[in-house]
C-alpha positions as CSV (number, residue, x, y, z in Angstrom):
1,X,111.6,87.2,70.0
2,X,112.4,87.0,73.9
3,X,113.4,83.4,73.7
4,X,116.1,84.5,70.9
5,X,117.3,87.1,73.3
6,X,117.2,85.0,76.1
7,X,119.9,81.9,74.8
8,X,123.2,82.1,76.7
9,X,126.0,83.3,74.0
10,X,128.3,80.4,75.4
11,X,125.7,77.2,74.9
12,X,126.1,74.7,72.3
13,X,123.7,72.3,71.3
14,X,120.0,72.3,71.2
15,X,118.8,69.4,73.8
16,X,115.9,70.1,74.6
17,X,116.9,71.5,78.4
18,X,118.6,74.6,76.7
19,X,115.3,74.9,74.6
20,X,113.4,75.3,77.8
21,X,115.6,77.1,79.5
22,X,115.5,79.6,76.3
23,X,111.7,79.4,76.4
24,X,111.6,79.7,80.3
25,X,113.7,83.1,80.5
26,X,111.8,84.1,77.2
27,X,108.7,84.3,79.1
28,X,109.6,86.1,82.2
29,X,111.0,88.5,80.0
30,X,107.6,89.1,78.5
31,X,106.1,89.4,82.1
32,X,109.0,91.5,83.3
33,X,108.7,94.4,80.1
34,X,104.4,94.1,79.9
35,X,104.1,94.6,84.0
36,X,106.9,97.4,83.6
37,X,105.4,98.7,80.4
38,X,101.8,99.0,82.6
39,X,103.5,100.5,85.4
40,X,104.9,103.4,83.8
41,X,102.1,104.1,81.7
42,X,99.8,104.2,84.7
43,X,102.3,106.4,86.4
44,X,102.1,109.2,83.5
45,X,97.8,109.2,83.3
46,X,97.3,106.4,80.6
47,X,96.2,103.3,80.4
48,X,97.9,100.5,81.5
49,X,96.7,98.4,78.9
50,X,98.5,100.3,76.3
51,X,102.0,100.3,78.4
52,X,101.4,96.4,78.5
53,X,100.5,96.2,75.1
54,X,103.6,98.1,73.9
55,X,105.9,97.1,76.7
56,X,105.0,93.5,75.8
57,X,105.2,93.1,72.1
58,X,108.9,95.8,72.1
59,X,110.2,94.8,74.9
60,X,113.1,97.1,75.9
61,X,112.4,99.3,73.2
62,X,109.1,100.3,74.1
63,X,110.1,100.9,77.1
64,X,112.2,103.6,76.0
65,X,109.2,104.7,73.9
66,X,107.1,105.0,77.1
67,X,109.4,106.4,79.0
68,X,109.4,109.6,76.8
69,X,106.0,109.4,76.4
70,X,104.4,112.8,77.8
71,X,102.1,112.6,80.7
72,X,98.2,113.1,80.8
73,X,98.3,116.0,83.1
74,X,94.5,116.1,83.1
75,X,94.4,112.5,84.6
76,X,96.8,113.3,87.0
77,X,95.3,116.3,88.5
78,X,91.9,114.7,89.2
79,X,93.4,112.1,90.8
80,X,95.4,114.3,93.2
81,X,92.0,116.5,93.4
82,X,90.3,112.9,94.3
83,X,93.3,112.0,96.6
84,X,93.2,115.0,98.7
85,X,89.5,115.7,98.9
86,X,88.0,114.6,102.1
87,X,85.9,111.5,102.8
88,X,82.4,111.2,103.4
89,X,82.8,110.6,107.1
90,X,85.4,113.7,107.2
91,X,85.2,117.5,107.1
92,X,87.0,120.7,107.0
93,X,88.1,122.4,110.0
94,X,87.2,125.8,110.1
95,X,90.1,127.3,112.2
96,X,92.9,125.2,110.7
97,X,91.7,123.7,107.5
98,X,93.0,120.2,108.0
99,X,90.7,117.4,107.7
100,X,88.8,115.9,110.9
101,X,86.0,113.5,111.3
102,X,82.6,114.7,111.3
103,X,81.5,114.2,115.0
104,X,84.5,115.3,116.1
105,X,83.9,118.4,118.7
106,X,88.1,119.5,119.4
107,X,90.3,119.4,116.6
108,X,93.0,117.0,116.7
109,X,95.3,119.5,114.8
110,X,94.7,122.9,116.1
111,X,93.1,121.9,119.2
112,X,90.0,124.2,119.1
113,X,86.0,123.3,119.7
114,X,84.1,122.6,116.5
């Protein structure tokens, strides 16, 4: 399919350079529409296996598909839970509430003993 789309409108002839050239754009078109495809599906909460899948094998068209596709929202918030939750070397500061290492004894936000 992507080394159909790929052929210049203007070439004539089949030697076998246009043929590679055909097959040559055909494939980075595949590569271009499944990496794509994973991106945006990873982006919305899914699996990027799916986005590749679909992006890969419908090209353009599935990426219009995935583009409307609605978002996990689950996914999504526990990853912004996990992304904002301290570390295991980190705590809470009880005057300001930003995050500070654990043998810290002055804040390095608020400037207060610990």
């Amino acid at each position: 399919m992507y080394a159909i789309l790929s052929v210049p409108l203007l070439q004539q002839g089949t030697d076998d350079q246009s043929v590679f050239l055909s097959l040559f754009c055909g494939l980075w078109l595949l590569v271009f529409f499944t990496l794509w495809g994973a991106q945006i599906m990873g982006k919305k909460g899914h699996s990027r296996l799916v986005g590749a899948l679909v992006g890969g094998i419908l090209g353009l068209i599935g990426i219009i598909i995935l583009a409307v596709w609605p978002k996990n929202k689950a996914v999504l918030e526990a990853r912004q839970v996990a992304a904002t939750a301290p570390k295991a070397d980190e705590r809470v500061c009880p005057h300001c509430g930003e995050t500070i290492k654990i043998v810290a004894k002055v804040c390095k936000h608020c400037h207060r003993d610990v």
